[in-house]
C-alpha positions in Angstrom: 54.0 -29.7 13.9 55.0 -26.1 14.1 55.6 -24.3 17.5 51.7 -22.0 19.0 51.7 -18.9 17.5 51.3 -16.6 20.2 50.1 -13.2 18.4 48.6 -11.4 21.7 49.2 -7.8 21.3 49.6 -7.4 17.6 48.0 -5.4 15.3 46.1 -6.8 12.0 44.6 -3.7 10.3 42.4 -2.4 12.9 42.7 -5.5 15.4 44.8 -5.7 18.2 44.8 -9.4 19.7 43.9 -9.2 23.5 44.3 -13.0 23.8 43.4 -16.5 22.4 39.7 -17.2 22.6 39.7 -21.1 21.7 41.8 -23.7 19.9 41.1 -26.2 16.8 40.3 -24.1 15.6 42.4 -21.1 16.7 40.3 -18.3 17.3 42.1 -14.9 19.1 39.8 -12.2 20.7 40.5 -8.7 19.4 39.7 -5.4 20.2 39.0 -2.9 16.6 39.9 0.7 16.8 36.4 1.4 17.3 36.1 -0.3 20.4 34.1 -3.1 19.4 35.3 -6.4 20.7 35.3 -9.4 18.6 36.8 -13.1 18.0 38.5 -13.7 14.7 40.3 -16.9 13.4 43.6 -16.8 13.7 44.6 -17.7 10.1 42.3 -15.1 8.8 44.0 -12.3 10.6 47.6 -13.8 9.6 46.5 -13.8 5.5 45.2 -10.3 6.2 41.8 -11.3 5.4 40.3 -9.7 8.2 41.2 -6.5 8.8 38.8 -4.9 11.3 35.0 -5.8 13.6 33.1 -5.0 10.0 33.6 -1.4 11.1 35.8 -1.0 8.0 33.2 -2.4 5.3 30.6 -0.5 6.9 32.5 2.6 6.3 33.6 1.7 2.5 29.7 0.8 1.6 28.2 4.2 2.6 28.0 6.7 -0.3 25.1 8.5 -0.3 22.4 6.4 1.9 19.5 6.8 -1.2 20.0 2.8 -2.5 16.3 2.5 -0.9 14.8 5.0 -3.2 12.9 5.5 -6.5 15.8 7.7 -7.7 17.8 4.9 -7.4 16.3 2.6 -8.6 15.7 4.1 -11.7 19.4 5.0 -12.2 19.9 1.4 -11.3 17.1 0.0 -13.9 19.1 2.7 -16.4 22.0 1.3 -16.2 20.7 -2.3 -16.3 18.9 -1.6 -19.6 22.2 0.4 -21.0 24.7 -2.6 -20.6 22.1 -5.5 -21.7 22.6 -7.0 -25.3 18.5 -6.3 -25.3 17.0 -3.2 -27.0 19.2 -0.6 -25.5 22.2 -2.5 -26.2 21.4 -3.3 -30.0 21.1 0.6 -30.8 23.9 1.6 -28.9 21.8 3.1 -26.3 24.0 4.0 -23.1 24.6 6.2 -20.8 25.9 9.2 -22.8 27.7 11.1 -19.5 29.8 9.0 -18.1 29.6 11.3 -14.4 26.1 9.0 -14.4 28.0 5.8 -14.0 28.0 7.2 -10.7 24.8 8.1 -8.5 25.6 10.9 -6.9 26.2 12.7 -10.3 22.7 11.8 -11.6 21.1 12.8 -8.9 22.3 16.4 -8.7 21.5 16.5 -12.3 18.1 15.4 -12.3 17.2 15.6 -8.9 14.4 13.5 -6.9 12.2 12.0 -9.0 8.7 13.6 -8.5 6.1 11.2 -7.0 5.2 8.4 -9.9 7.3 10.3 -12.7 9.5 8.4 -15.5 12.8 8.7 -16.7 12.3 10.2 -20.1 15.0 10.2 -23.3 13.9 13.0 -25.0 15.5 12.3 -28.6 14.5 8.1 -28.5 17.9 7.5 -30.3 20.3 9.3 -28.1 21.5 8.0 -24.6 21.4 9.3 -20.9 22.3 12.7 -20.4 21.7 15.7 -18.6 20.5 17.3 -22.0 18.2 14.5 -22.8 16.6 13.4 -20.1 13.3 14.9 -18.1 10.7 13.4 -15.5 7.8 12.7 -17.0 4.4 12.3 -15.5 3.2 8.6 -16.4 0.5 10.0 -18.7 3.0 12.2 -20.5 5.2 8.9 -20.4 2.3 6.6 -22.3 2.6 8.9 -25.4 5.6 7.9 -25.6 5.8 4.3 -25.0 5.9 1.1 -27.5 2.6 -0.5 -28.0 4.0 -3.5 -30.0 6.4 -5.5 -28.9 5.5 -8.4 -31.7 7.0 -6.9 -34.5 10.2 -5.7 -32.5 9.3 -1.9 -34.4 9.1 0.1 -31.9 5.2 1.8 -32.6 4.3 4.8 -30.9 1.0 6.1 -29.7 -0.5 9.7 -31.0 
């Protein structure tokens, strides 16, 4: 069996060990760079598989703070559609700028959506873009929409 391990006072990413917590199996309390205080196992910290409290995912994950709203879902539903083998996919239909594979690009380009609006391709066989895309209000939308979806035409309404 190999010798303890003793790794009090070193440094795993963020972590210092302050001490051992428990055995079988080893856990090690740390201290983050942020000050947060946590236990870790002791073969995670040695593989480098943790690296901090969660501090340091936290920080990675936050963009922009808008993935709760209707802006973003709609860029997310765009997407979606674009990379399906579905409709989209079949005609080639994608996202035409590829600064929109991003959020943050999109929504300077097209802003908030206004309240109930659509995302609206203006020429129907052309992809996402700045130049071909408006909000429309969900009346203007319906002109526009497929009545049929039986005949995989796509109909349109006058």
């Amino acid at each position: 069996m190999p010798a303890f391990d003793d790794k009090t006072g070193r440094h795993y990413g963020r972590l210092v060990v302050l001490g051992l917590f428990s055995h079988n199996p080893t856990n090690w309390l740390c201290r983050c760079d942020c000050g947060e205080t946590v236990v870790r196992l002791g073969r995670s910290l040695a593989k480098g598989a943790t690296k901090s409290c969660g501090c340091l995912n936290r920080g990675m994950n936050t963009t922009h703070g808008k993935s709760k709203t209707a802006t973003w879902r709609i860029w997310v539903g765009m997407r979606s559609r674009c990379r399906s083998r579905g409709r989209y996919g079949r005609r080639g239909i994608g996202v035409d700028d590829p600064r929109w594979n991003e959020y943050p690009p999109f929504l300077a380009d097209m802003g908030e959506r206004p309240p109930g609006a659509h995302l609206h391709r203006v020429k129907n066989d052309r992809g996402y873009s700045k130049a071909n895309c408006v909000w429309l209000a969900p009346s203007q939308h319906m002109k526009f929409h497929a009545t049929s979806r039986l005949d995989r035409q796509p109909r349109y309404m006058t």
